[in-house]
TORTOR-48164 format. One record per residue: chain; x, y, z of N, C-alpha, C, O in turn. Coordinates in steps of 0.02 Angstrom, whole numbers, plus 50000, padded with zeros to 5 digits. Layout:
! residues N
   ch    n.px    n.py    n.pz   ca.px   ca.py   ca.pz    c.px    c.py    c.pz    o.px    o.py    o.pz
    A       X       Y       Z       X       Y       Z       X       Y       Z       X       Y       Z
...
//
This chain:
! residues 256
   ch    n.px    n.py    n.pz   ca.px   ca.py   ca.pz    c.px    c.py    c.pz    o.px    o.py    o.pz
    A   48328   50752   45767   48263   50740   45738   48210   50783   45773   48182   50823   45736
    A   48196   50781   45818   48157   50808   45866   48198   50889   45890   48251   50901   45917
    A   48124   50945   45856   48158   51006   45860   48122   51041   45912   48160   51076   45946
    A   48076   51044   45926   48018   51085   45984   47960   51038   46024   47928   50992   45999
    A   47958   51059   46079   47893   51038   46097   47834   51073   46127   47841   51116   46170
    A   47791   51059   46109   47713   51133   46097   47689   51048   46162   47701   50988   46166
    A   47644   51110   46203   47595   51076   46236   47515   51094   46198   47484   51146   46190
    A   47502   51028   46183   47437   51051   46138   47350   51059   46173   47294   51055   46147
    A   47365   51066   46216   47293   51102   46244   47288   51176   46243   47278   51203   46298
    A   47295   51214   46193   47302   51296   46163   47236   51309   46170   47188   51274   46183
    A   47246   51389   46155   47176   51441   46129   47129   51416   46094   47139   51401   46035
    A   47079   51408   46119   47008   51395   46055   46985   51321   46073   46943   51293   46038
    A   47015   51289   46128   46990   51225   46146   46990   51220   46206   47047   51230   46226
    A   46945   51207   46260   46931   51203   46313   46969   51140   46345   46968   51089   46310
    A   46997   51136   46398   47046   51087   46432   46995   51030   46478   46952   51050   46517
    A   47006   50981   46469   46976   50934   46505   46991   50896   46556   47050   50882   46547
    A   46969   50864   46618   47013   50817   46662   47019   50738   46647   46980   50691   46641
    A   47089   50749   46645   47124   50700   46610   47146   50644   46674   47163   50662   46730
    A   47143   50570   46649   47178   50524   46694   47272   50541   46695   47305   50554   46644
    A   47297   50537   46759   47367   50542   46764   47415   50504   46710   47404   50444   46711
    A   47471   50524   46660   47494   50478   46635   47452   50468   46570   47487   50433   46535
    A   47407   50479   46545   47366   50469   46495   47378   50551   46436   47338   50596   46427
    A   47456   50541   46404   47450   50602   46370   47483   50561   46292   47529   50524   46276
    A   47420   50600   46261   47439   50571   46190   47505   50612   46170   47523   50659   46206
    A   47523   50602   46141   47600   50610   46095   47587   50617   46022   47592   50567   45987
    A   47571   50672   45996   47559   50692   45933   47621   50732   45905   47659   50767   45938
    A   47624   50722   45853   47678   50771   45803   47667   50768   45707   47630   50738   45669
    A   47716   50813   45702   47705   50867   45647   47763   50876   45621   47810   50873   45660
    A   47778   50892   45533   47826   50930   45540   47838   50990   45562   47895   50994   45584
    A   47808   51041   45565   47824   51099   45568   47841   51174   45509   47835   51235   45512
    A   47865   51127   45461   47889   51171   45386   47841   51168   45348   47865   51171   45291
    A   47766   51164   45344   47747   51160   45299   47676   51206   45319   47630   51188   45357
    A   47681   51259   45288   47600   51295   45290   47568   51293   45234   47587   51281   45177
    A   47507   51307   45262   47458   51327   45324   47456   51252   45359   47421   51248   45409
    A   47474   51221   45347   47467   51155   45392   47520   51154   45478   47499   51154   45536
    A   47569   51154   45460   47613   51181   45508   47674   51204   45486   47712   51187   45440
    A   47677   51267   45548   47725   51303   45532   47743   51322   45610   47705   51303   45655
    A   47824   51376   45631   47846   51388   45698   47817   51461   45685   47828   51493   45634
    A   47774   51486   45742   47781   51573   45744   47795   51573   45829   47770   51533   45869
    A   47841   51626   45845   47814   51641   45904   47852   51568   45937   47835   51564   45996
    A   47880   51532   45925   47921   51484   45963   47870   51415   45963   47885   51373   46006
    A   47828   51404   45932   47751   51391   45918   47756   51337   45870   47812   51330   45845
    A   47721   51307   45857   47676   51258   45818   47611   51288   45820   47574   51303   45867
    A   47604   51294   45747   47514   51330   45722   47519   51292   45664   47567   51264   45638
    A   47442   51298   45644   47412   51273   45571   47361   51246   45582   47336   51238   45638
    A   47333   51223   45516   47272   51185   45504   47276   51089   45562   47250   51072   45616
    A   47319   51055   45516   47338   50993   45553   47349   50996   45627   47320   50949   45656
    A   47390   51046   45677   47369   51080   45748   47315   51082   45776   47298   51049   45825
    A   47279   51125   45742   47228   51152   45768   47163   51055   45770   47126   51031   45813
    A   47183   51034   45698   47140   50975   45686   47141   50930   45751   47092   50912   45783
    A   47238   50910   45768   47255   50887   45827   47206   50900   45883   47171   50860   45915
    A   47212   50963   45886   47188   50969   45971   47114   50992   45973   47081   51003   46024
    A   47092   50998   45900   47016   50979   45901   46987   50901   45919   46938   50891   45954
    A   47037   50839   45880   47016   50770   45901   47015   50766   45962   46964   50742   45988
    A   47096   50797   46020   47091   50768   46066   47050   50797   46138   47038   50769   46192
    A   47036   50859   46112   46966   50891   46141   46904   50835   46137   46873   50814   46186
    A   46894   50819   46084   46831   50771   46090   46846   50710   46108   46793   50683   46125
    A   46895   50668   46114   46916   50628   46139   46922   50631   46200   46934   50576   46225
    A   46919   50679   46240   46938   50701   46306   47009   50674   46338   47017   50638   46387
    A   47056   50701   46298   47139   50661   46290   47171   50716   46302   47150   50769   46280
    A   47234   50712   46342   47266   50756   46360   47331   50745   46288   47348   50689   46270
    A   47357   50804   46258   47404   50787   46209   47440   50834   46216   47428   50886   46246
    A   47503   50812   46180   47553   50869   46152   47591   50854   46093   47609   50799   46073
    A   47602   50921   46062   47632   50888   46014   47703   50891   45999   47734   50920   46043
    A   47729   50876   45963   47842   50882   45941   47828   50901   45876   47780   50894   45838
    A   47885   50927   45874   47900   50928   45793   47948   50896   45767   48006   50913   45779
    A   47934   50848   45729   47986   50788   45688   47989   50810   45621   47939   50829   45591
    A   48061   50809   45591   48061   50800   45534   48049   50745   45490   48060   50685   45498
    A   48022   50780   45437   47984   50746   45394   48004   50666   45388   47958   50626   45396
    A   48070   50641   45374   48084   50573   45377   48103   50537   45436   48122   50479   45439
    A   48096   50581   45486   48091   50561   45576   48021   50532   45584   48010   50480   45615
    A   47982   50563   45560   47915   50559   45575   47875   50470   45585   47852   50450   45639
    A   47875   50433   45528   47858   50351   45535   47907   50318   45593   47879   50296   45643
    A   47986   50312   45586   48022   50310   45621   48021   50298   45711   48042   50256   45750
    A   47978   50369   45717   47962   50408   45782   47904   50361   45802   47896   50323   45850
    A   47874   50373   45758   47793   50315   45771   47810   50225   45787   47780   50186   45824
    A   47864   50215   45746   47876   50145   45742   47899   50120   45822   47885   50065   45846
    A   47933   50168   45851   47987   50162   45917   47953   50179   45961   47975   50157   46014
    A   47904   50212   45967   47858   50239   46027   47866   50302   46035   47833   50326   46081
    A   47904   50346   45999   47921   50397   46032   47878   50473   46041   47892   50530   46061
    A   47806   50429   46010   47760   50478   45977   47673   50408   45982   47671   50348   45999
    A   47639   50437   45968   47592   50412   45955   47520   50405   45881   47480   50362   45861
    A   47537   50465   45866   47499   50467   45784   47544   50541   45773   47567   50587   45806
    A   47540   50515   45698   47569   50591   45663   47502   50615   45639   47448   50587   45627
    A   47522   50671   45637   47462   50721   45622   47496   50766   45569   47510   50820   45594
    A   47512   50762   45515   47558   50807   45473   47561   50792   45383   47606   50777   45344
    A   47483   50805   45376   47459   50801   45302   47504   50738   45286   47557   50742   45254
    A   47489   50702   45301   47525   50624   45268   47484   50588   45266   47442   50570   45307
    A   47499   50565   45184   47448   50558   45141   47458   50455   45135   47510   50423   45134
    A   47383   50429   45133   47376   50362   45162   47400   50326   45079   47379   50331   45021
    A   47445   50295   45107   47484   50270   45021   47495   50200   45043   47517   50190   45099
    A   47476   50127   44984   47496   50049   45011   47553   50046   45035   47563   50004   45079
    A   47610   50094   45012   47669   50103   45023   47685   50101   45104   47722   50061   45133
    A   47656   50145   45125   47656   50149   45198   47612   50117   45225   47620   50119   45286
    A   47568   50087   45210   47527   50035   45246   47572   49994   45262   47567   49976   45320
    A   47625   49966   45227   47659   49928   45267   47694   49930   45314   47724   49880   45332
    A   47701   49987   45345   47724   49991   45410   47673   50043   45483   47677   50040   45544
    A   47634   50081   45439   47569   50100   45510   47506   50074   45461   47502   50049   45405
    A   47451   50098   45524   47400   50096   45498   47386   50168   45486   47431   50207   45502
    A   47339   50189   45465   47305   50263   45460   47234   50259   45473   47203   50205   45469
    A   47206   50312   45489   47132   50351   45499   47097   50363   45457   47135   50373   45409
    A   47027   50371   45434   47007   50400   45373   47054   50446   45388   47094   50452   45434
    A   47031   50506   45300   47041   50532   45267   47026   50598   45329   46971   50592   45356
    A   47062   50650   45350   47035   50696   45367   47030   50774   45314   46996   50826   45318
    A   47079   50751   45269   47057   50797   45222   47084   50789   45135   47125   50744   45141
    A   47084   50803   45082   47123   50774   45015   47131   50841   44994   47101   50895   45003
    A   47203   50813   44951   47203   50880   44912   47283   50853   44856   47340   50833   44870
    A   47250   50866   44800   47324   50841   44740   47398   50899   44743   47412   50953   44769
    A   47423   50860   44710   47488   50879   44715   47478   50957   44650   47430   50964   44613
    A   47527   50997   44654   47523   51056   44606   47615   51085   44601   47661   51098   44640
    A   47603   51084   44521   47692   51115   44502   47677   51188   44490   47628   51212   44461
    A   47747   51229   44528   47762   51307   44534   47819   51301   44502   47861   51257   44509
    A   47819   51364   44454   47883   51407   44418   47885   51469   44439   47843   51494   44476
    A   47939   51501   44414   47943   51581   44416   47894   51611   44356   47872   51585   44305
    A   47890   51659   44377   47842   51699   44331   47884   51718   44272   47937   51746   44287
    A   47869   51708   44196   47903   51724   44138   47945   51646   44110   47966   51633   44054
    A   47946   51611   44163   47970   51533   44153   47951   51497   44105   47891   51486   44110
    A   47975   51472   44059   47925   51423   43996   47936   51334   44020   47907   51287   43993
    A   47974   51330   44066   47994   51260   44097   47893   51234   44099   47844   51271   44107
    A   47894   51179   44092   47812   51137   44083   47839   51066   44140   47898   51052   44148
    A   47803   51044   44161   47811   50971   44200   47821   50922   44161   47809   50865   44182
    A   47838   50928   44116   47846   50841   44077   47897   50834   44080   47934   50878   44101
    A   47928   50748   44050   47979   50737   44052   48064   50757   44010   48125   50753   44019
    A   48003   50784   43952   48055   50831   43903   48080   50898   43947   48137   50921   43954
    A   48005   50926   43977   48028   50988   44011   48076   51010   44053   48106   51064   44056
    A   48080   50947   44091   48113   50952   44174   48181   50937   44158   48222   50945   44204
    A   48213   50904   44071   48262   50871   44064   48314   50909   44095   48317   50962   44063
    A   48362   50909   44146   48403   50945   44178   48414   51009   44212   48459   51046   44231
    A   48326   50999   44210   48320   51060   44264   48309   51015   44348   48299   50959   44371
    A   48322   51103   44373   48314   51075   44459   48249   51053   44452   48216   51065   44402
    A   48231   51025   44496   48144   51006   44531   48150   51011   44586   48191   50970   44605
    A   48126   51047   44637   48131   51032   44721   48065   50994   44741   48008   50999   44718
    A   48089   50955   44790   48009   50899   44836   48026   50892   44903   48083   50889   44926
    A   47994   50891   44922   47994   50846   45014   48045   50779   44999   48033   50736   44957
    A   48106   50781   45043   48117   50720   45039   48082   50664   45069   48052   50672   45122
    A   48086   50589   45029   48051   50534   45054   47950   50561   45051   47913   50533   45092
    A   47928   50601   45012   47854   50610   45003   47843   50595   44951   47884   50583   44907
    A   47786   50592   44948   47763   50548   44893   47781   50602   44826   47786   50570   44774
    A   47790   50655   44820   47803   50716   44791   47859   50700   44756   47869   50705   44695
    A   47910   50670   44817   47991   50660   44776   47978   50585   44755   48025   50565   44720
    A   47930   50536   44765   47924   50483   44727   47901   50488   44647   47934   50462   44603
    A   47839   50525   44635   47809   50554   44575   47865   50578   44548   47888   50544   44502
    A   47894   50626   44563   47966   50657   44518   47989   50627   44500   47998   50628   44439
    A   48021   50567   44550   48074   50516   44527   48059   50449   44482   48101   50413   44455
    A   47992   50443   44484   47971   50391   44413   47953   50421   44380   47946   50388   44328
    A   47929   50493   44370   47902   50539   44304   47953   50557   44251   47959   50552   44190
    A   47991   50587   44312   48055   50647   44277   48124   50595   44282   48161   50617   44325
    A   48151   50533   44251   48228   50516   44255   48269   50567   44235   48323   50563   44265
    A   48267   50621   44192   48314   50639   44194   48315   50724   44234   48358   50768   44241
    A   48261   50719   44248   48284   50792   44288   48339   50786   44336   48379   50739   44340
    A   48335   50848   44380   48396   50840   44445   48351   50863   44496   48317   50914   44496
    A   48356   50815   44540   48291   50815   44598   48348   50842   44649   48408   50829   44654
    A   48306   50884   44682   48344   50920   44750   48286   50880   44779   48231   50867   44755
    A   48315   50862   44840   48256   50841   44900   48277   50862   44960   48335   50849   44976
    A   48237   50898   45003   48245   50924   45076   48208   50894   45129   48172   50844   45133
    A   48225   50936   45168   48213   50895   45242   48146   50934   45254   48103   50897   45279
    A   48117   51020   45239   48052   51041   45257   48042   51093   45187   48089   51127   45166
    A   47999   51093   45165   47947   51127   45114   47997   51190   45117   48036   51193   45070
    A   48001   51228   45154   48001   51310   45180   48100   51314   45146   48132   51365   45130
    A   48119   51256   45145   48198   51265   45141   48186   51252   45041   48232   51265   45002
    A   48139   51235   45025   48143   51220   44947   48090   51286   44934   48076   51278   44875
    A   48071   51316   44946   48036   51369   44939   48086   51420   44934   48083   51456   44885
    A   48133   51430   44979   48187   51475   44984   48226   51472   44930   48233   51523   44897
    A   48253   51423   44916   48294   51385   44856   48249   51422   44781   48274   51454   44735
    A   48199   51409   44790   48146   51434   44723   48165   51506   44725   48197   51525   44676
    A   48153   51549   44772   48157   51634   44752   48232   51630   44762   48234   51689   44779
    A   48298   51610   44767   48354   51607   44745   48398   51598   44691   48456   51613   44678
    A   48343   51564   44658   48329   51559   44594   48379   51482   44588   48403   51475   44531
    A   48395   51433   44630   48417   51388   44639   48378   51316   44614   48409   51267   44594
    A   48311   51321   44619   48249   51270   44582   48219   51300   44560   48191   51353   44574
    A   48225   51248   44496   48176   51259   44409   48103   51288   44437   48080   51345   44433
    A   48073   51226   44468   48018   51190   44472   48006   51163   44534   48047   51125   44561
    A   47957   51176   44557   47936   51129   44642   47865   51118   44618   47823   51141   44579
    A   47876   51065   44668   47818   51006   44672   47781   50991   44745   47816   50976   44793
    A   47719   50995   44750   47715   51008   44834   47616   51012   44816   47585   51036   44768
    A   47596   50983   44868   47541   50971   44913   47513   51057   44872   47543   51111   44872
    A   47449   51040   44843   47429   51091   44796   47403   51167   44870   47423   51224   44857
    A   47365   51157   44931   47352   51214   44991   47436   51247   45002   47452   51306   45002
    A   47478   51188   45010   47553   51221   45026   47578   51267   44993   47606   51316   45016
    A   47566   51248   44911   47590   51290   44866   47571   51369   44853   47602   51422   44848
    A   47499   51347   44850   47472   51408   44853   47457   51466   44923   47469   51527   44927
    A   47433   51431   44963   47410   51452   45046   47489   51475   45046   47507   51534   45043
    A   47530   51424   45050   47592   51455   45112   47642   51473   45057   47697   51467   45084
    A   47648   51486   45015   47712   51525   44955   47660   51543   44905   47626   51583   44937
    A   47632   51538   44846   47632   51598   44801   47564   51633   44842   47567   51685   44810
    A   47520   51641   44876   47491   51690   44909   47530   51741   44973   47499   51775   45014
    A   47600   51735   44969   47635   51750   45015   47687   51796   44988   47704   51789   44930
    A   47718   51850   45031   47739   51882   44998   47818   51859   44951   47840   51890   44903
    A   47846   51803   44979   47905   51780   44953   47871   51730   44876   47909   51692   44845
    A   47808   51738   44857   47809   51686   44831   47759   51735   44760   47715   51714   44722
    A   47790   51805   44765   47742   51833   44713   47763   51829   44657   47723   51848   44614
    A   47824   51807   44636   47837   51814   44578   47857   51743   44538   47904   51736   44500
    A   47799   51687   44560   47807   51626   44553   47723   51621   44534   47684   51669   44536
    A   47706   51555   44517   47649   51532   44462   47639   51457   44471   47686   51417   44474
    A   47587   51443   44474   47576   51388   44454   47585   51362   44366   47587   51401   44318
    A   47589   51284   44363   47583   51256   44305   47585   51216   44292   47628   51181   44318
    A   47549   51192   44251   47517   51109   44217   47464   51086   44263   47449   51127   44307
    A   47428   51023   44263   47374   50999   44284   47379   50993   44342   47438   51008   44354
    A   47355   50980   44389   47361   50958   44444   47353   50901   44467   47294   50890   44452
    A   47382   50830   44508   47397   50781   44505   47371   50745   44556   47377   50771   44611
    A   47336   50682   44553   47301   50669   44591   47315   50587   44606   47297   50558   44657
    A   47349   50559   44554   47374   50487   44535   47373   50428   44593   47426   50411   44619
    A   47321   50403   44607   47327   50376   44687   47373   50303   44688   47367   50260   44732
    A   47414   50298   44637   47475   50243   44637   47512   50305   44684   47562   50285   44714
    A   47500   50356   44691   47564   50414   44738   47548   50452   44783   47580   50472   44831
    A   47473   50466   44760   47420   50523   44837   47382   50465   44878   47371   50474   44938
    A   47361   50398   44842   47327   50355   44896   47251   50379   44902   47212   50388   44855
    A   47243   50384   44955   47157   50384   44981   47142   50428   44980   47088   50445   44955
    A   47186   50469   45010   47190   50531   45051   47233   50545   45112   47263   50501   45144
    A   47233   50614   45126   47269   50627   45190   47230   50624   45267   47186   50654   45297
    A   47287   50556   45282   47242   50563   45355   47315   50540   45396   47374   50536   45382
    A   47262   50524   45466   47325   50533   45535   47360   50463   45534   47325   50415   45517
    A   47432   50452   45551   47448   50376   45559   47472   50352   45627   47515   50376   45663
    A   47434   50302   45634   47441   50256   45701   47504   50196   45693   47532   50175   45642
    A   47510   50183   45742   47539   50086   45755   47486   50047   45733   47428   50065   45741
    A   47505   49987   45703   47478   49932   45688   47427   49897   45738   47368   49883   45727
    A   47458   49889   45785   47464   49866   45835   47395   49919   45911   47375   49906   45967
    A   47385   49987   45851   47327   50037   45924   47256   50047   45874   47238   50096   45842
    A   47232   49997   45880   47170   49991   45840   47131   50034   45884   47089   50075   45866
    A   47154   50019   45959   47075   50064   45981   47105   50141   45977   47066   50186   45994
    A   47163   50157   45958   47183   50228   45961   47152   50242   45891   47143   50303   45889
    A   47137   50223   45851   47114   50239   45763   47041   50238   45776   47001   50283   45760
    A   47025   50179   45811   46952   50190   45807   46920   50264   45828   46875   50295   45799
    A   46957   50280   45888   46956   50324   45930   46947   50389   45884   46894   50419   45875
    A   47010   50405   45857   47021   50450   45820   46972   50440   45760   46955   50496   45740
    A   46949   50399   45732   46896   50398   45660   46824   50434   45704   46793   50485   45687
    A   46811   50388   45767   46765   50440   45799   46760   50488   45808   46708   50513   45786
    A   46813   50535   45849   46818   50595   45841   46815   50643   45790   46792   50700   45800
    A   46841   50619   45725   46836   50662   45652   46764   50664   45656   46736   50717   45671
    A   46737   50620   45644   46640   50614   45632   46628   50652   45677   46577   50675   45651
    A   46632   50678   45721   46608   50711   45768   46622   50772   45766   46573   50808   45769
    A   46673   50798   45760   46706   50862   45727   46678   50872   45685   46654   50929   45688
    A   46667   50849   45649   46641   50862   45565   46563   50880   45592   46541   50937   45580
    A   46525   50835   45624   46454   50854   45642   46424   50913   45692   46368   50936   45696
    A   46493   50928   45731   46465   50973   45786   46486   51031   45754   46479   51083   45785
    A   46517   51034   45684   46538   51108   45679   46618   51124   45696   46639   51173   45665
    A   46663   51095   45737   46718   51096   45759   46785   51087   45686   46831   51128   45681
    A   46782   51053   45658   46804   51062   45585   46787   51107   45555   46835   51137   45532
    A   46748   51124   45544   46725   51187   45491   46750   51234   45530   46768   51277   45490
    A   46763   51254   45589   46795   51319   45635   46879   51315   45599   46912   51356   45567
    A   46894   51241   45624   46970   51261   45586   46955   51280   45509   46970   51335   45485
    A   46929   51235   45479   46940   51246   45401   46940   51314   45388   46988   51344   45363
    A   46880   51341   45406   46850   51425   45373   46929   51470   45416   46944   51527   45397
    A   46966   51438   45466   47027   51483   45510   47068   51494   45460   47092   51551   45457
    A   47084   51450   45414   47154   51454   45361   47138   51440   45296   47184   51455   45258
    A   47075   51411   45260   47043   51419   45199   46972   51439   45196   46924   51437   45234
    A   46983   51462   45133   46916   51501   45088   46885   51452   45073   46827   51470   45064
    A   46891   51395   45063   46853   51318   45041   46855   51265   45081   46884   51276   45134
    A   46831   51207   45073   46818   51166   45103   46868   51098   45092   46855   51048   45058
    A   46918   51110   45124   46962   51059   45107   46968   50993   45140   47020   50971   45165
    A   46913   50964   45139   46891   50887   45171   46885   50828   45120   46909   50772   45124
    A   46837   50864   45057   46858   50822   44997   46753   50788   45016   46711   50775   44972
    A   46746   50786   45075   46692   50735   45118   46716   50688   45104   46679   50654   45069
    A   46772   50661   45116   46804   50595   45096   46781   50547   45169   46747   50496   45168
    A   46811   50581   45233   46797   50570   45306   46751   50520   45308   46710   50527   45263
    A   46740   50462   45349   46676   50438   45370   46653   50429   45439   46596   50408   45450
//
C-alpha cells in the first residue's frame, strides 16, 4: 500500500520550529495530475503544495506517503496517517467513516474519447464498451449506477487508465474534469483524445466538494486545518499554488 515517503517541508515554504514528536502525517495518491504525481523520486502537485501550504500556517511539522487510492481511508482509519490530502471529494458515503474539512477546492467529473470516436456517455452508448475510473471513486460509482451494461475497468491510479486509453484498450474514461484535461489531453500522450458530453456535477456522487479527511474522533485537527485554508486563501498563499498549475481559479469560493 504504502509506496514513497516525501518529507513535506519543500521549496517555496519556509520551515518552522516545531515541538519534538509533533509531525503531522499527510498523504496522497500520487497518480493523479496536476494534483499529484512522482517526478524526480518526488511527490509534486497542486494538493502537495496545498499540504504544506496548511501546515506552514499551522506551524506543523509534516510529511507526506503515498497511498493508494483504496489504502487511503483505511490508512486514516488505523492511524497510519493523519488527513488525506488527495482531491477526495466530501460524499454522505464517506461521512460515515471520517470527517472532512471545508471544501478546499470543486471541480465535476468530465468523459474523454479518442479523437474520431462517436462512443457518447449514455447508457445506450457505453453498451459494451470499456469505461475506465479510479477504483472505489466516486467516478467508478457514477459508472456503475449510470452505465449497467457497460464493462467497467477499474484501477488502482488514474495514470494506469490513461495508458490503457492511448492503447486503445478503453472506450471511454471518466475522471475529475482538471485531471482530464491538466494531466492527459493537454499532455503530450493525451493529444489524440477529446472530451465529451456534459460535464457532471450530481452531488448524490461529487458531494460538497473536494476537501481534506480527518478521524472522527480529531476535531481540533479539522478545526485547525478549516483555519488554515481561510488564511491561505486571505494572505494570498492559495492563489500562489493555484496560478503554479492553473489558468483559473479552481476553489469554486466554496472554502469558508
Amino acid at each position: 500500500m504504502k509506496k514513497t515517503l516525501v518529507l513535506a517541508l519543500a521549496a517555496g515554504f519556509t520551515a518552522q520550529t516545531f515541538a519534538a514528536g509533533d509531525v503531522l502525517i499527510l498523504a496522497a495518491e500520487g497518480t493523479y495530475p496536476p494534483f499529484s504525481e512522482i517526478k524526480d523520486g518526488k511527490m509534486t502537485g497542486f494538493d502537495i503544495d496545498i499540504g504544506l501550504a496548511l501546515c506552514a500556517e499551522m506551524k506543523r511539522e509534516c510529511r507526506f506517503e503515498q497511498i493508494d487510492w483504496e489504502g487511503l481511508i483505511p490508512a486514516l482509519k488505523t492511524n497510519k496517517i493523519d488527513a488525506i490530502v488527495a482531491s477526495m471529494n466530501d460524499t454522505p458515503e464517506r461521512r460515515e467513516s471520517v470527517a472532512f474539512t471545508d471544501p478546499y477546492y470543486t471541480n465535476p467529473g468530465l468523459f474523454v474519447r479518442a479523437k474520431g470516436s462517436s462512443i457518447e456517455p449514455t447508457p445506450e452508448g457505453v453498451k459494451g464498451k470499456n469505461v475506465g475510473v479510479l477504483r472505489a471513486s466516486i467516478f467508478d460509482n457514477y459508472v456503475t449506477d449510470k452505465f449497467p451494461e457497460a464493462n467497467i475497468l477499474r484501477y488502482t491510479g488514474q495514470e494506469e487508465a490513461n495508458l490503457d486509453a492511448v492503447a486503445g484498450r478503453v472506450d471511454l474514461l471518466f475522471a475529475d474534469k482538471v485531471v482530464m484535461e491538466e494531466g492527459f489531453l493537454q499532455r503530450d500522450e493525451g493529444k489524440d483524445f477529446e472530451a465529451v458530453g456534459p460535464e457532471e456535477n450530481d452531488k448524490k456522487y461529487f458531494g460538497e466538494g473536494i476537501s481534506i479527511a480527518v478521524r472522527k474522533e480529531d476535531g481540533k485537527l479539522r478545526e485547525d486545518l478549516n483555519a488554515a485554508l481561510k488564511a491561505i486563501r486571505a494572505n494570498g498563499e492559495y492563489k500562489k499554488v493555484n496560478d503554479k498549475y492553473f489558468k483559473y481559479d479552481v476553489s469554486g469560493g466554496t472554502a469558508k
